[in-house]
Backbone as CSV, one residue per row, in Angstrom:
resi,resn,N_x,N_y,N_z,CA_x,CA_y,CA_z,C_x,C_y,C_z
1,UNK,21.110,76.849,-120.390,19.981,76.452,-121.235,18.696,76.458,-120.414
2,UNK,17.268,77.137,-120.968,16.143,76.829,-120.143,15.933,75.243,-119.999
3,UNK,15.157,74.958,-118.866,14.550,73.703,-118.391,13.534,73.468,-119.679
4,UNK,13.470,72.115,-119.327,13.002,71.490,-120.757,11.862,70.478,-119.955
5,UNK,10.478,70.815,-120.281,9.587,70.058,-119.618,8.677,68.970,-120.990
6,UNK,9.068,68.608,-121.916,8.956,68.057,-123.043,7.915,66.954,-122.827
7,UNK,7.955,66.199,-123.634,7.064,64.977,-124.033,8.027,63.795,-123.310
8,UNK,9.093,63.969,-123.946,10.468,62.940,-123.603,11.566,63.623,-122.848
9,UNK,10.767,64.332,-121.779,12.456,64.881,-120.851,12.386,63.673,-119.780
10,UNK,13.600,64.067,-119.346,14.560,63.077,-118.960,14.400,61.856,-118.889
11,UNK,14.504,61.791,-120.314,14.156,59.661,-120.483,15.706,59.492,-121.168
12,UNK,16.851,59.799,-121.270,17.804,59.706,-121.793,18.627,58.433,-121.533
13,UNK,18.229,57.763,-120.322,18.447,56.872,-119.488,17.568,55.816,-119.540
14,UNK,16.443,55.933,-119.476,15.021,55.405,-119.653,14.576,54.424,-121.346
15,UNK,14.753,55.113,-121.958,14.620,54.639,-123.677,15.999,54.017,-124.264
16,UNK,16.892,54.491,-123.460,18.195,53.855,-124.063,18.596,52.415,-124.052
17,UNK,18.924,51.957,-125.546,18.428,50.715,-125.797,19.637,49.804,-124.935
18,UNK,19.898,48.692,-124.833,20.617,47.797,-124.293,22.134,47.065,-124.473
19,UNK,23.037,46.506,-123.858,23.720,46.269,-124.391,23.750,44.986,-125.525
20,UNK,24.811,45.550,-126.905,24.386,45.049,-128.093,22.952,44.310,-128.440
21,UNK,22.119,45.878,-127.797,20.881,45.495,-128.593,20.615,46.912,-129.466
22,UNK,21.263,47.919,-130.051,20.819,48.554,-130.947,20.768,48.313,-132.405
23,UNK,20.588,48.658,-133.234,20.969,48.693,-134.519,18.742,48.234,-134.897
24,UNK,18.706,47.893,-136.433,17.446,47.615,-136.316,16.486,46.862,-135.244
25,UNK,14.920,46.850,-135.313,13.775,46.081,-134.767,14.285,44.659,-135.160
26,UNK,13.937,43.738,-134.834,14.330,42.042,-135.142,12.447,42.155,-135.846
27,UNK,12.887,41.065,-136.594,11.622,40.834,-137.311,10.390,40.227,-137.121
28,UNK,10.741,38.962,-135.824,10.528,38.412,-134.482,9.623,39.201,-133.622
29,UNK,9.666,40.529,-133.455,9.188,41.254,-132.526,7.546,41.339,-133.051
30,UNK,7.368,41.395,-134.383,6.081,41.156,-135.191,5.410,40.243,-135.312
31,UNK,5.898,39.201,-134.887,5.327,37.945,-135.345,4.493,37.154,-133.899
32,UNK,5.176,38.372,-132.828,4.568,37.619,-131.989,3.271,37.986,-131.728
33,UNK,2.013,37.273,-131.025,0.617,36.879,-131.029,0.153,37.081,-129.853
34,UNK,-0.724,38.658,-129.999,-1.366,39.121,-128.249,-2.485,38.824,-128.900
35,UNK,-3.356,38.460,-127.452,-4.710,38.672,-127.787,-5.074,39.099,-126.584
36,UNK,-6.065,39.435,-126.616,-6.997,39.919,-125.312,-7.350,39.412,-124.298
37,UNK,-6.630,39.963,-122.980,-6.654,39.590,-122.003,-5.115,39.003,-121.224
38,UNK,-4.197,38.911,-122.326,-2.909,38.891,-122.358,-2.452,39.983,-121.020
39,UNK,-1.425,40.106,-120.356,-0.573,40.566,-119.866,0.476,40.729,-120.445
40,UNK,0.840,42.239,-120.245,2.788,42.646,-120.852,3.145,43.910,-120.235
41,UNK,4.176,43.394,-120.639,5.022,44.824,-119.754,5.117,45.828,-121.022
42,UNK,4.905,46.984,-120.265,5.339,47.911,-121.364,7.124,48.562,-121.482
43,UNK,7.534,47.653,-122.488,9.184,49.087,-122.275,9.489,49.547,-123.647
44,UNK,9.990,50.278,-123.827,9.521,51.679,-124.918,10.888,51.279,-125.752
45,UNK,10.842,51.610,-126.807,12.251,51.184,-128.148,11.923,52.339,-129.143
46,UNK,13.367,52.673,-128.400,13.889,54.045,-128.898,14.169,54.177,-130.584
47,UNK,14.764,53.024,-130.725,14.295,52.438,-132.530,12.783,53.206,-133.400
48,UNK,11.819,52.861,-132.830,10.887,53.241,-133.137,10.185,54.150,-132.468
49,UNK,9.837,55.634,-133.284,9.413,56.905,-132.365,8.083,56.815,-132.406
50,UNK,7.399,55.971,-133.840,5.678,55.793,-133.612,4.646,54.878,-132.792
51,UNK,3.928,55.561,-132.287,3.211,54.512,-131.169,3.790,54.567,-129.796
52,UNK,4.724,55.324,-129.305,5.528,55.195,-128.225,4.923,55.346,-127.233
53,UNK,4.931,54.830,-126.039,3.904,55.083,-124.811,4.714,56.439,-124.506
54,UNK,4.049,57.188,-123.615,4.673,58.481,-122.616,5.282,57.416,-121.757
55,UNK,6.598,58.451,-121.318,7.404,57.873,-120.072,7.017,57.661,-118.976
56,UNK,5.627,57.601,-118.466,4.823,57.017,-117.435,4.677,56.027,-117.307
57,UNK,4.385,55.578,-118.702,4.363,54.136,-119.008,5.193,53.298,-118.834
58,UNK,6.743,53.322,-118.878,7.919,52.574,-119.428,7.866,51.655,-118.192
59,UNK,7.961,50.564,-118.266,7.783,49.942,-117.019,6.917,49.428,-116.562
60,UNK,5.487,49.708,-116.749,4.334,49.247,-115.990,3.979,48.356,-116.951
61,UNK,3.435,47.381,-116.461,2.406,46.004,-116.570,0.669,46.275,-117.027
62,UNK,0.218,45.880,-118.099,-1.119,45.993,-118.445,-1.975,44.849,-118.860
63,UNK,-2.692,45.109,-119.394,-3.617,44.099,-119.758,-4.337,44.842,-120.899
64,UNK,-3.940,43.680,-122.402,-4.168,43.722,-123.746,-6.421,44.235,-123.681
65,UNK,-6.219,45.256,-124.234,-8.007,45.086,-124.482,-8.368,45.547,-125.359
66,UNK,-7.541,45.542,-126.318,-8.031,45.656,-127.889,-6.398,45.288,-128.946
67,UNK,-6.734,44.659,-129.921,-5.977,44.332,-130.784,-6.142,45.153,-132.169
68,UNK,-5.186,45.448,-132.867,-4.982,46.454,-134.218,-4.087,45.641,-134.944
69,UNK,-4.000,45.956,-136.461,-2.462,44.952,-137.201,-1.258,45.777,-136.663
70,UNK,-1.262,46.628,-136.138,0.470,47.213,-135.811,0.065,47.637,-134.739
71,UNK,-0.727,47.528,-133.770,-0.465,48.360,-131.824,-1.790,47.616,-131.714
72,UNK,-1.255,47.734,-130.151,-2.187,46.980,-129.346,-2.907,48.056,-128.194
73,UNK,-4.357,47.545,-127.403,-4.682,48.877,-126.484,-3.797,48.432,-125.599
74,UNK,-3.628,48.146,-124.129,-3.581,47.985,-123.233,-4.204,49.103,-121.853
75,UNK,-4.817,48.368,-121.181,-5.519,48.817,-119.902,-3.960,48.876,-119.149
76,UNK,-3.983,50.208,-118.390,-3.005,50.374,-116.975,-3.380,51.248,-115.790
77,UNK,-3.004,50.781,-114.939,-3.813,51.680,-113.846,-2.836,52.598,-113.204
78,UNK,-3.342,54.061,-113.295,-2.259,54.729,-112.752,-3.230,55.529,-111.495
79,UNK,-1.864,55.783,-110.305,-2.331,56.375,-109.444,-2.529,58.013,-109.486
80,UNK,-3.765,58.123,-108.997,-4.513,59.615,-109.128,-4.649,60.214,-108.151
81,UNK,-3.969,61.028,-107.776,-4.945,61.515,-106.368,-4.474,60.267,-105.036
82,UNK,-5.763,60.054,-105.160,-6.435,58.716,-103.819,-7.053,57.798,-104.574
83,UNK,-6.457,57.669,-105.758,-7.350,56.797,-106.225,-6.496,56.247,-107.148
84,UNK,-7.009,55.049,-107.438,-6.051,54.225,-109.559,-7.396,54.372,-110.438
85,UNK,-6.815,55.046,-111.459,-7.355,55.514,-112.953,-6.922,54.336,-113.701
86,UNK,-8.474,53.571,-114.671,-7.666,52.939,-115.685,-7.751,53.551,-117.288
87,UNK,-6.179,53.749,-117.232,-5.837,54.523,-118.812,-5.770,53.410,-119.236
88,UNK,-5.978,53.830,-121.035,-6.841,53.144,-121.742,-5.291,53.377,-122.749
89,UNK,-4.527,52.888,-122.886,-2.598,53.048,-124.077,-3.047,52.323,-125.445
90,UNK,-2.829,53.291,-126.518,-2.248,52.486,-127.782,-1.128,52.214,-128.073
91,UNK,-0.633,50.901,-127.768,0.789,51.064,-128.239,1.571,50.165,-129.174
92,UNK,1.917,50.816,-129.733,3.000,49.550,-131.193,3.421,48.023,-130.283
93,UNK,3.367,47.740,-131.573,3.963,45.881,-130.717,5.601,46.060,-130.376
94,UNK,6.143,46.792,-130.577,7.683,47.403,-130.733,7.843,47.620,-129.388
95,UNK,6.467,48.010,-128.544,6.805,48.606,-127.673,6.518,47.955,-126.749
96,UNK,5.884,46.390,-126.581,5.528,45.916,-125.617,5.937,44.362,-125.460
97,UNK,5.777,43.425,-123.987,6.400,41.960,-124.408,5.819,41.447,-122.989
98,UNK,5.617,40.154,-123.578,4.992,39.164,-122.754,5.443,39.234,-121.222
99,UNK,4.482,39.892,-119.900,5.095,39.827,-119.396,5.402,37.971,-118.113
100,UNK,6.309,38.480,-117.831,6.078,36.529,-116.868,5.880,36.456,-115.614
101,UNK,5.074,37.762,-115.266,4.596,37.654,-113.855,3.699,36.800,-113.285
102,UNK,2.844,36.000,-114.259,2.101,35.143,-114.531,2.775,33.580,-114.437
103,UNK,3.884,33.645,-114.921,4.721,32.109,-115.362,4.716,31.235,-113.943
104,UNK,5.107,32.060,-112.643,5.539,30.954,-111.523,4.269,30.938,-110.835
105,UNK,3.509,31.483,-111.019,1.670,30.748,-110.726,1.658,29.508,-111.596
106,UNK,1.287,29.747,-113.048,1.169,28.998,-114.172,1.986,27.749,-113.855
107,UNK,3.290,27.404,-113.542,4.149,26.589,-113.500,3.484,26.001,-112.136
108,UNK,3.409,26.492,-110.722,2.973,25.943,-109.689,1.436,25.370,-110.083
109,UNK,0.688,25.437,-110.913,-0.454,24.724,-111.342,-0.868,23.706,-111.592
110,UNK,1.010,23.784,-112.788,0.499,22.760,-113.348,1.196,21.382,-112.485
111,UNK,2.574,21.606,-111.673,2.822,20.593,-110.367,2.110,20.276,-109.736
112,UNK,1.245,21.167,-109.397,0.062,20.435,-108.446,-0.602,19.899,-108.582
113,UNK,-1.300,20.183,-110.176,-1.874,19.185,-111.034,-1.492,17.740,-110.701
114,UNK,0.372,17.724,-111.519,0.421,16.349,-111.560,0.562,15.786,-110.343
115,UNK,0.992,16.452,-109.342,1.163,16.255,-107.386,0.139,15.522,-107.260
116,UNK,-1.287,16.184,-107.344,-2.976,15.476,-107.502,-2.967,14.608,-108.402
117,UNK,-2.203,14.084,-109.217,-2.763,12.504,-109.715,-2.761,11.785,-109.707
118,UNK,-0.726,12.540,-108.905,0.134,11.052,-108.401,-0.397,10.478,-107.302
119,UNK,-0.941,11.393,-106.415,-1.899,10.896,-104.860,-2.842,10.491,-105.354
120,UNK,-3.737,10.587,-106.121,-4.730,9.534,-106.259,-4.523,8.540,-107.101
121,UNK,-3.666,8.420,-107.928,-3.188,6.884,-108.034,-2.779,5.839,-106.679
122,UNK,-2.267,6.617,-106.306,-1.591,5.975,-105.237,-2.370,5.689,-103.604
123,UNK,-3.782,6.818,-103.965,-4.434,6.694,-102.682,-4.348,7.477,-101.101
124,UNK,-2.959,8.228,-101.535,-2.644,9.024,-100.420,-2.858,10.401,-100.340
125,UNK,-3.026,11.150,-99.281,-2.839,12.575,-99.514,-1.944,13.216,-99.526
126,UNK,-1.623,14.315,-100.311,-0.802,15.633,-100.260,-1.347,16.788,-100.080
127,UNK,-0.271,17.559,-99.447,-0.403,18.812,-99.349,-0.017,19.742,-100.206
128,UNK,-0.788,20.683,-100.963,-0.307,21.457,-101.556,-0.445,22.523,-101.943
129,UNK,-0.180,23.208,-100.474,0.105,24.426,-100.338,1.226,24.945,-100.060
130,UNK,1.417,26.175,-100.029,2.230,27.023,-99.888,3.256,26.976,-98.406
131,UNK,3.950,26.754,-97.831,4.715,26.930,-96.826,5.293,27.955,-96.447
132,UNK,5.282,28.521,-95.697,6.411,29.903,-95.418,7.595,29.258,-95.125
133,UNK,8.819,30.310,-95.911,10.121,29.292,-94.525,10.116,29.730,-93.388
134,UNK,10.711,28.095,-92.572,10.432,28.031,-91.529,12.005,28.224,-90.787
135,UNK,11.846,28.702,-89.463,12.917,28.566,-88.745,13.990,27.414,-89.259
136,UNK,15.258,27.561,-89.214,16.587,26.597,-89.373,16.450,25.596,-87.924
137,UNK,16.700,24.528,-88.310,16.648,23.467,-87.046,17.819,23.990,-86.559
138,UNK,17.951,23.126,-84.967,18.914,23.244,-84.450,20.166,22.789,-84.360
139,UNK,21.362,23.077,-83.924,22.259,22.356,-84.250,23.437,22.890,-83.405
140,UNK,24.804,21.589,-83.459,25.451,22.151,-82.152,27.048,22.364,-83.274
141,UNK,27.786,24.260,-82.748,28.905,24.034,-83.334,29.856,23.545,-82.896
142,UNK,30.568,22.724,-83.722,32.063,22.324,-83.137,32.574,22.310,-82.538
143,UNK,33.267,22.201,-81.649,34.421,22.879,-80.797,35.601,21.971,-80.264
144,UNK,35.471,21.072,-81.588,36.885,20.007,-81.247,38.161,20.638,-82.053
145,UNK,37.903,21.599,-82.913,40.051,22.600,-83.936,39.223,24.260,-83.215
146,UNK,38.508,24.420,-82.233,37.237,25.648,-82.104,37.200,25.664,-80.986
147,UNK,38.041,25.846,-79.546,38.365,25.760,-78.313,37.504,27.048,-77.794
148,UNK,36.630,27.047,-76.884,35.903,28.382,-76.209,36.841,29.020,-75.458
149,UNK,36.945,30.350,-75.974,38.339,31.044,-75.013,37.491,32.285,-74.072
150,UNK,38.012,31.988,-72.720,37.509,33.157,-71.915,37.830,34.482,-71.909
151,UNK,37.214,35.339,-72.042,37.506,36.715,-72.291,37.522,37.820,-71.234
152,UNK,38.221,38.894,-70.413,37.831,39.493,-69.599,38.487,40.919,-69.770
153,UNK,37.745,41.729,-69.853,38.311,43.085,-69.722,40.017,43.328,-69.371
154,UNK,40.664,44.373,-70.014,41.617,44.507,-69.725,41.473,45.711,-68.535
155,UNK,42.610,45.800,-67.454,42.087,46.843,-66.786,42.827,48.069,-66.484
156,UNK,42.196,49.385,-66.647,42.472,50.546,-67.168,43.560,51.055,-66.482
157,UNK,44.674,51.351,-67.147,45.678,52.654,-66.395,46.002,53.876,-67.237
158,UNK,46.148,54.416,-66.306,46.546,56.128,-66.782,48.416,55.746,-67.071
159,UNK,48.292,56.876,-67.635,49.999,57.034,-67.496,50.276,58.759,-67.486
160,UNK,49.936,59.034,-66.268,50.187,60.531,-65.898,51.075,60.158,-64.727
């Protein structure tokens, strides 16, 4: 068969929907509420062929910048050259979902928040920043059922 350089080549793998997730769209998928400035991931549903991003898309992360009753824009930046281009996607709501790359910022916010209220109730300071991990303390192993056994070369013979 000739090579097939299509719209949708080799996404066969790519668009294919999930386990026991085919059969219709859920009704759910409509109801949910972007607005501008939103973040989502784009992944493509093979269910629905209208509005579909190109397979460049499937995968990448954008940012909502225009709203429609059935597709949304989203801004994505793709690499060009030496450079990131921002494409400008229309795409069905079918085709896109909240993404939560955002959530474990959002969540660390709002701890620190309450971290900061509990110290000033209380008058004390906290820290609250970020830590790298740090080295494992030290510590000594066993060796009371863990006897250190001496080891020494065995030494070489021929047998000619």
């Amino acid at each position: 068969m000739p090579h097939s350089y299509g719209y949708r080549a080799r996404t066969r793998g790519m668009f294919k929907r999930g386990f026991k997730e085919h059969g219709p769209i859920k009704l759910s998928t409509y109801l949910i509420t972007y607005r501008v400035g939103d973040i989502v991931d784009i992944k493509a549903n093979a269910a629905q062929q209208k509005g579909m991003p190109h397979k460049y898309y499937h995968g990448r992360t954008g940012i909502v910048y225009n709203v429609t009753p059935n597709a949304v824009g989203v801004i994505v930046h793709k690499v060009v050259g030496n450079r990131y281009i921002e494409k400008r996607v229309n795409i069905r709501v079918e085709h896109i979902r909240h993404s939560k790359c955002r959530q474990e910022f959002l969540d660390r916010v709002k701890r620190n928040h309450e971290a900061h209220m509990k110290a000033k109730e209380t008058g004390e300071r906290v820290n609250l920043r970020r830590i790298p991990a740090q080295p494992r303390t030290a510590h000594v192993v066993s060796t009371k059922d863990n006897a250190p056994q001496t080891m020494a070369p065995v030494r070489y013979e021929t047998t000619i």
